[in-house]
C-alpha angles and dihedrals in degrees: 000000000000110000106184119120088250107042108025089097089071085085106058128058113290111208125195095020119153111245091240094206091204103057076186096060096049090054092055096041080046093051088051098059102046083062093056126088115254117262096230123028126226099252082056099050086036086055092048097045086053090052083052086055095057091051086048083057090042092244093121145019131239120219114177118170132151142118116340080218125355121216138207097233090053104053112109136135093259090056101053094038084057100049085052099040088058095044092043081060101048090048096054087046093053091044101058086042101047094035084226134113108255108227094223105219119173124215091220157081091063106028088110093116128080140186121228142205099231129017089227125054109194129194125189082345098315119133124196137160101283108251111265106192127281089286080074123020149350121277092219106103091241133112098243097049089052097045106117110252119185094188076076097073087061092049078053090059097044100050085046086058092053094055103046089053092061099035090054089045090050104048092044095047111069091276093108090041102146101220086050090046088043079057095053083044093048086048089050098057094050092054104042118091090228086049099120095052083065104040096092089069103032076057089053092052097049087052090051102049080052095047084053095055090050105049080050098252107173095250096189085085086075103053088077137048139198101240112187120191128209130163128176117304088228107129102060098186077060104048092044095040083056088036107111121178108214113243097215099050107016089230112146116214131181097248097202105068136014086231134027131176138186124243124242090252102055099040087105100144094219087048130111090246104059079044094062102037086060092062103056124072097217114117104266138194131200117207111233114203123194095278099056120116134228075234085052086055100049091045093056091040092056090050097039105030107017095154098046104239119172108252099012090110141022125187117214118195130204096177092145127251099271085050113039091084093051094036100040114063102054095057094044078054099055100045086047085053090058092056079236114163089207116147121252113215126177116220100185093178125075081039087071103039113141138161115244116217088263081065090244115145095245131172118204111241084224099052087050092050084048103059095048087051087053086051100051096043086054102056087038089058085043099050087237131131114257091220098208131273138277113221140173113231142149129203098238138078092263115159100230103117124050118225137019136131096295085041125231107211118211091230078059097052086097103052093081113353108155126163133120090224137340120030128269138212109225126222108285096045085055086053091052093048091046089064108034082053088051082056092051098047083044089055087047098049086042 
């Protein structure tokens, strides 16, 4: 057995691997990427692991949003302006309402790879590999699309490269500036049609940007923000190809993302995936669906955490809307009983996935809004701290999500739906949510 931080997982079950059909080819692709500098660096991943902590203490709050997939052919500087431009909002508008920092996470510059259902997809009797992101194969329904290609997980790189570098330009460099994001902000609420119902706090804030002028608050340490990037842990030869262990202090770290998590399929506590999570020292999550146990909890705890440390780890749950009050409590318990400092994130979207009658993958805006509310009402009765949400989001006016205030109507999913695989909420919808969830953490502090 191999026993090194990179490569011990070989010997467990891997689940939701692509079947690479050139053993030959991965190793080159592999080789590459060990050569390559790592996309994020350890002070970077220590820093954000210490901002964790302080969510764990209930002293922040974690919003993490981005692209269900992202794909090659729609990585462009717009694109990514536009993610951070949304999450940068939501983020000013959490802060002033929960009187906390917001630890900014994107779900980005690495989420290429997806798990399936089913290895095969058939159409009019056609059956062909599922597709598995753009780390492994093609969307188009052909053989050659869906053949496995493993040169793809350096395009991966590549294209992660190419975001971070922008994302980290831009949010250095007087983009995230929070007099400039209150404006966008300002701009949003007289264009929604639920803007005046926020008026009141986009107002607030405005008082309280001006209150700091005044009282001669530099005001040059908000035209910058600290901006972190995770995506699902899924293609382990990538992960462990990225994966550098730090000369000075030992110390392993996952070298493509801040912040990585496991899916709710491949948490299985004797799987390759939960092996090699325990081996690196990055912040990590694990996704708990409906299903999942308090048992389930203390066990991942005891692989994952096992010494306890504030910001190590971070539960996100995706129980549904109609679940998250029955099946949250007992494992929040649990992990209270155990005297554990995990983090506790809401993912209130692949909960409240439904098909609408054009056959289109939809979530209700409501149903979303509900189960963070349910999230939120059940840490308040527990004395616990609600951590922040997960969501999947874009930047642009995609029609993905039905509702919101400036309401997507199911008839409309087809004007511009545009995923390559789960549905979004665009960016209006994110900003509602944003502030409907500000007046649910106000209720909760009054």
């Amino acid at each position: 057995m191999n026993d090194s931080p990179a490569d011990s997982w070989r010997a467990f079950a891997a689940a939701q691997q692509p079947r690479w059909p050139d053993a030959g080819e991965l190793r080159q692709v592999t080789d590459r990427l060990r050569a390559a500098p790592p996309l994020v660096f350890a002070a970077e991943c220590d820093l954000l692991r210490r901002k964790m902590a302080q969510v764990a203490r209930g002293e922040a709050i974690l919003l993490q949003g981005g692209d269900c997939a992202e794909t090659f052919d729609r990585l462009t500087a717009d694109a990514i302006r536009g993610k951070l431009q949304t999450l940068l909002q939501m983020a000013v508008v959490l802060t002033h309402a929960a009187a906390l920092p917001v630890v900014k996470v994107g779900r980005m510059a690495g989420q290429y790879a997806k798990p399936r259902s089913s290895d095969v997809e058939e159409r009019d009797g056609v059956a062909l590999p599922s597709y598995r992101g753009d780390a492994v194969n093609g969307l188009e329904f052909t053989e050659e699309a869906r053949r496995p290609d493993p040169w793809r997980m350096k395009r991966m790189y590549e294209s992660s490269a190419m975001t971070l570098n922008l994302v980290r330009a831009l949010t250095m460099g007087g983009f995230a500036d929070l007099h400039q994001v209150h404006a966008w902000n300002q701009g949003f609420v007289a264009a929604s049609d639920s803007g005046a119902r926020y008026e009141a706090m986009a107002d607030e804030i405005d008082r309280s940007l001006a209150f700091m002028k005044a009282c001669g608050v530099d005001m040059g340490s908000v035209a910058t923000a600290e901006f972190f990037v995770g995506h699902e842990g899924l293609l382990l030869d990538y992960e462990a190809a990225l994966t550098r262990t730090e000369p000075v202090t030992g110390r392993t770290y996952a070298g493509s993302g801040h912040l990585l998590w496991i899916g709710e399929r491949t948490r299985q506590l004797d799987g390759a995936h939960v092996e090699y999570f325990s081996k690196i020292a990055n912040p990590v999550a694990v996704k708990l669906g409906p299903a999942s146990t308090p048992d389930d909890v203390l066990r991942l705890i005891d692989r994952l955490d096992p010494a306890h440390e504030p910001g190590r780890l971070t539960f996100v749950v995706r129980a549904g809307a109609e679940r998250v009050r029955d099946v949250l409590p007992a494992l929040v318990e649990k992990a209270k009983a155990e005297d554990a400092p995990v983090c506790w994130v809401s993912d209130p979207m692949h909960g409240n996935t439904v098909t609408a009658p054009s056959g289109h993958k939809t979530r209700r805006f409501e149903a979303v809004l509900d189960e963070v509310r349910g999230f939120v009402e059940v840490h308040h009765a527990l004395g616990t701290h609600p951590g922040g949400i997960h969501v999947e989001l874009t930047g642009d006016d995609v029609t993905e999500c039905t509702g919101g205030g400036n309401a997507v109507l199911e008839e409309n999913l087809h004007h511009r739906y545009e995923t390559a695989c789960d549905p979004r909420l665009n960016h209006t919808q994110s900003l509602d949510l944003a502030f409907l969830l500000a007046e649910t953490f106000r209720q909760h502090r009054a």
